[in-house]
N, C-alpha and C positions, 0 to 999 in steps of 0.2 A: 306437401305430399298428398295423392289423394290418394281417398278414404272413401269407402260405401259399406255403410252399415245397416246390414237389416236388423230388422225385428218382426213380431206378431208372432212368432212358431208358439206350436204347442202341440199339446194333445186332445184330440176333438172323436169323436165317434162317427163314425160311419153316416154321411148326410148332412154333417156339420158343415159350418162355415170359418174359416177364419181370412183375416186380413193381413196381408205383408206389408212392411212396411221398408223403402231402401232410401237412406239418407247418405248423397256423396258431398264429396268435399272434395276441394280442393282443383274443380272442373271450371273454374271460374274463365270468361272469356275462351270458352269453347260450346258446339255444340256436341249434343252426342245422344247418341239413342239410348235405350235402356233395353236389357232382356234380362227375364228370369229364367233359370235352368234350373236343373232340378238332378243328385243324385241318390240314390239307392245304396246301400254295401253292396260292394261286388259287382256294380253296373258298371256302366259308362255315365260320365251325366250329358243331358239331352235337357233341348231346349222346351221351355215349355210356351212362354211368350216374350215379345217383343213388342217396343214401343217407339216410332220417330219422337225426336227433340222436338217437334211441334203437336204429338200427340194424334195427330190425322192420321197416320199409319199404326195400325197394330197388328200383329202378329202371332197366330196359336198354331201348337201342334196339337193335331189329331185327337189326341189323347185328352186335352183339357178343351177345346172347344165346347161352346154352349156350355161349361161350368164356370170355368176362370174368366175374371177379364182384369183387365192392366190398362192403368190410367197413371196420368203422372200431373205433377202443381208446379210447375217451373217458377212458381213464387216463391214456393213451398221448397222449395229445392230436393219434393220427394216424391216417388215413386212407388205404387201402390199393386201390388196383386191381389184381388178379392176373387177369394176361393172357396164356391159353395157345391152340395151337391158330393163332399168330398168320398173317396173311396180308400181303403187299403194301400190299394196301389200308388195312391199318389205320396206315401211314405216315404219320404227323401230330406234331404237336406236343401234347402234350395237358396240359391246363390244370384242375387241380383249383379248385374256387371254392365258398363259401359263401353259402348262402340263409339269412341270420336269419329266424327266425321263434319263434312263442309255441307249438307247439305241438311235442312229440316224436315226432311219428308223418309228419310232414311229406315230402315231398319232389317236388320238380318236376325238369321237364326241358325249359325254355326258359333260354338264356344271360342275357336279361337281366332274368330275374326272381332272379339271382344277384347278391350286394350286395358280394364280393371276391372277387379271382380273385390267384391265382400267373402268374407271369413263363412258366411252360411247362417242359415236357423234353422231347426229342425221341426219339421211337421210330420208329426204320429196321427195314422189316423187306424182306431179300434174298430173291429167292429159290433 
């Protein structure tokens, strides 16, 4: 079965930094992109970054550019979003997920062109 499990959430104040971290499994003999989204209560969730399975392509919205960036360790078998600069706003749950695909240069940013997603962690930020 596969399995993507984040971690790093917490609670950070206004400017902080923290690191996500998305451990999948079970993607073995495939390749696939990686994106983080991100939701709110009451929102929609919406993407915030995207990563190709070769890491040469990446991917921001608006919204976290020049804060976030998203790297991944294909050794490592994990996926990283370091998120500094943080704001209120970006209070959500955020959900790492995988987009299979044939190619390594790949990457999109709609939710459901993603084929697995993780359970969530939550990121509080005070101000």
């Amino acid at each position: 079965q596969v399995q993507l499990v984040e971690s790093g959430g917490g609670l950070v104040q206004a400017g902080g930094s923290l690191r996500l971290s998305c451990a999948p499994s079970g993607l073995t003999s495939r390749l696939y992109a990686m994106g983080w989204f991100r939701q709110a209560p009451g929102k929609e969730r919406e993407f915030a970054s995207g990563i190709s399975w070769s890491g040469d392509v990446t991917y921001y919205a608006d919204s976290v550019k020049g804060r976030f960036t998203i790297s991944r360790d294909n050794a490592k078998n994990t996926v990283y979003l370091q998120m500094n600069s943080l704001k209120p706003e970006d209070t959500a749950v955020y959900y790492c997920a995988a987009d299979l695909t044939f190619s390594s240069s790949v990457v999109r940013a709609h939710s459901y062109e993603y084929d697995y997603w993780g359970q969530g962690t939550q990121v509080t930020v005070s101000s």
